[in-house]
N, C-alpha and C positions, 0 to 999 in steps of 0.2 A: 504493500500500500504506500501510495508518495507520501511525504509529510507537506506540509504547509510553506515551508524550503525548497525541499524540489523543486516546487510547480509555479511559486512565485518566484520572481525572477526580475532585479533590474529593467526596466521597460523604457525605451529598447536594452537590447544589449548591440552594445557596438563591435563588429567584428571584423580584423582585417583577414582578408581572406587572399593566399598567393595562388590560384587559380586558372592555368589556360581553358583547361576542359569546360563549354557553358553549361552542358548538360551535370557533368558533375559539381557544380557549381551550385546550380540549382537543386539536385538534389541535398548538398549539404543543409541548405538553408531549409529545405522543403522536411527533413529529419529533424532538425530542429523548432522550428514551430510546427510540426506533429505533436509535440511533447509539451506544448504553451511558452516556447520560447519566443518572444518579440524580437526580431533579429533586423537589426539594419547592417549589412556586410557591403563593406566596402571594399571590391572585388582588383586584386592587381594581378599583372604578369609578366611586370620586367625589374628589373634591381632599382629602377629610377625612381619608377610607380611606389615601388615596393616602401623604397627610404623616405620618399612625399610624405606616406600615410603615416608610417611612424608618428609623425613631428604631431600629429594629431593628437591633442592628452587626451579628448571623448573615448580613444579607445581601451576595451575592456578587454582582448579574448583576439591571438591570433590562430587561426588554422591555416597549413600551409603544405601545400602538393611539393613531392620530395624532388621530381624529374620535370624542367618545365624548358622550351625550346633555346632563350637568350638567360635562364637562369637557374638557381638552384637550392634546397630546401635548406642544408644544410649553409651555405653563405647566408641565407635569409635570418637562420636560426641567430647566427655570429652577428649580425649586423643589429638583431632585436637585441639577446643579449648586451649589447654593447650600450644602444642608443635608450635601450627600455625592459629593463632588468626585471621591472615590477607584472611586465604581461605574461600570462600563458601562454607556452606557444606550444602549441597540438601540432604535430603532423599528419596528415590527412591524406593517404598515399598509394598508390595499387605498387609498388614498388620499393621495397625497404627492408634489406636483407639483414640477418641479426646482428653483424658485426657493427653496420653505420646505426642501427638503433642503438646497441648499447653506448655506442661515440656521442647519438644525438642527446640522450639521456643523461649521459655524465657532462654533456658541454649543457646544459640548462632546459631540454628540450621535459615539459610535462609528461605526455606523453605521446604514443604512435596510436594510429588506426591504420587499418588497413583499408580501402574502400570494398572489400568484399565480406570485411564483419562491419558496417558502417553503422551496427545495432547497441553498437560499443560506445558512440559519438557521444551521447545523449547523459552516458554516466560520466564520460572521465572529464566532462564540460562542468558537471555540477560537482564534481570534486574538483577541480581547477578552481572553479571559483569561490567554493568553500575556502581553501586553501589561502588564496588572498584575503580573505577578509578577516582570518586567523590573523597572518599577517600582519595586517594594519593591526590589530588589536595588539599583540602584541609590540610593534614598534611602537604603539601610542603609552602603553604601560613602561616599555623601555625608558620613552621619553621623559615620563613623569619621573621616574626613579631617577633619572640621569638631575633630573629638574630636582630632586631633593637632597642628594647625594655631590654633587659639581664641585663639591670642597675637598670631598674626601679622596685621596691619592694610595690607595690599598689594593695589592696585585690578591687578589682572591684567588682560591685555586680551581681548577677546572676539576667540577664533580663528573667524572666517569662509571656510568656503567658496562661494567664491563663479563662478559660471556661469553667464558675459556673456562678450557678444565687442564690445561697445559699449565705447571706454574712456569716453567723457563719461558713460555710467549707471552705469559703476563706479565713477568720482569722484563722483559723485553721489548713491549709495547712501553712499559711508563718508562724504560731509562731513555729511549728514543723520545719522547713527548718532553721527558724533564730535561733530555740534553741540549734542548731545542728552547728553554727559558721558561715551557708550560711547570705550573706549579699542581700537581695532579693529588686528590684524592676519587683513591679509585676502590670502588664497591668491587668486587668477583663474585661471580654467581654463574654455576654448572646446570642447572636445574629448572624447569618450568615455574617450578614452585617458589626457585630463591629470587628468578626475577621476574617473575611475577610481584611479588614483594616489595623487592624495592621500585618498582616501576610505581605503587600505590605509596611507597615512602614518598617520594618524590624528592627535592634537594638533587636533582639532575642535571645537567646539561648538556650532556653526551652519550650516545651509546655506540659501542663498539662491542662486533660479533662475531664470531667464530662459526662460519656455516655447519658443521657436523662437529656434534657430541654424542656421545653415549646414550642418555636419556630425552633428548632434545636435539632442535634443531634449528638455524637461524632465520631463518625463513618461517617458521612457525613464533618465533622471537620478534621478525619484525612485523609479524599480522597483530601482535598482541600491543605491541609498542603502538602502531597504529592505532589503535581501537581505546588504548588508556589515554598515552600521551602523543598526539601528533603533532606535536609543536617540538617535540626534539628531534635532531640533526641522529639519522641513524646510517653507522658505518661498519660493510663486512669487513673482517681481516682474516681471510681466510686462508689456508695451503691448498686448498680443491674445492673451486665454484665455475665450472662452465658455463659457457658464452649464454646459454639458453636460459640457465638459472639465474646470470644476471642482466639477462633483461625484465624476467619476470620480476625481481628484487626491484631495479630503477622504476619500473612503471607501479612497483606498489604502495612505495614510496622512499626505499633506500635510497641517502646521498648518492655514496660512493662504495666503491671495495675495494680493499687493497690485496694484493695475494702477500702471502709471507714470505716469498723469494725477495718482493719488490719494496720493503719494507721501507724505503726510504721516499716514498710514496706518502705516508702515514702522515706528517707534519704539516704538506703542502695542502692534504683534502681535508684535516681536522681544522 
């Protein structure tokens, strides 16, 4: 059943849209107000078009075709992140092979669609925008605090949770973190049950995952992370996560992953 969220919606919502195809074009917009979306799409197809629309602040929400004749999804991706950090940008694509997904995923992209599940549109738009307005909430809360706080000069330490059953990768995760100037307190928890726990403690700021343990598993760690707290920054660190598991990971809402070969990776995505 929709909630009262779903189904109301920003009226319009403003969407750039990177589009040669008219008929798929139209069908995006015609999927979307199927579902009581008020959609004015502001429809581009060259890099020129593309950077105009940006400078637009009305917009809310870009979708963006991955293959297109004088351009391309991924520059488009690069050029929003750059100019406009704050929009979704969905891929919307009959063409999008898992390796340049999981690249569009970790360079900033929310998520992919495929144009032959295009049944998919409808939710990962109302999580995108869910998302932002988390966002602003919280940057607004930030601000006040910054606003009460602006005198005080105290490096606090970054509260880690962290899910490993290895201790040598857990020493090894925080003396990389602390060698790097992070001042770390860091939870470990093995178990559904221990982070579960401290996810409802709260006093968080980060989580960092270990795909495969024993009794648990991190991908069932970041569905739970989601569902508690979706407002923390969550990070695989794993030795064994193939391409296919993460991209499911990026689209469900994992930052980043690091493999534990590549450990020096760790600093730059925390």
């Amino acid at each position: 059943m929709k909630t009262r969220e779903d189904t109301i919606v920003k009226t319009p919502l403003r969407i750039l849209l990177l589009e040669d195809d008219t008929r798929d074009a139209g069908l995006v917009q015609d999927v979307l107000e199927a579902d009581n979306f008020v959609c004015d799409v502001i429809r581009t197809q060259t890099r020129a078009e593309f950077l105009a629309a940006l400078h637009d602040d009305s917009i809310d929400l870009i979708l963006a075709d991955y293959t297109l004749p004088s351009f391309d999804g991924l520059s488009a991706l690069m050029l929003a992140s750059s100019a406009r950090s704050d929009l979704p940008f969905i891929f919307v694509s009959g063409t999008l092979g898992e390796e340049v997904a999981v690249e569009a995923l970790k360079i900033g992209a929310t998520d992919y669609i495929l144009k032959t599940g295009m049944s998919r549109l409808v939710p990962s738009v109302q999580r995108a925008l869910r998302e932002v307005r988390v966002r602003a909430e919280r940057k607004l809360v930030a601000e006040a605090a910054l606003g009460r706080h602006e005198a005080v000069k105290v490096k606090t330490p970054l509260r880690i949770l962290l899910l490993e059953d290895d201790p040598q990768d857990a020493k090894l995760i925080q003396d990389l973190l602390e060698t790097d100037h992070f001042v770390c307190e860091i939870t470990c928890v093995q178990t559904r049950a221990e982070f579960l726990a401290a996810l409802k403690r709260g006093g968080i700021d980060l989580i960092l995952a270990d795909y495969q343990l024993p009794s648990f598993d991190g991908l069932s760690a970041l569905e739970l992370a989601r569902s508690e707290r979706n407002d923390l920054p969550f990070i695989f660190v794993s030795g064994m996560i193939g391409e296919e598991t993460a991209v499911d990971a990026l689209r469900i809402g994992a930052a980043d992953y690091i493999l534990k070969p590549r450990l020096a990776r760790l600093v730059p995505a925390v």
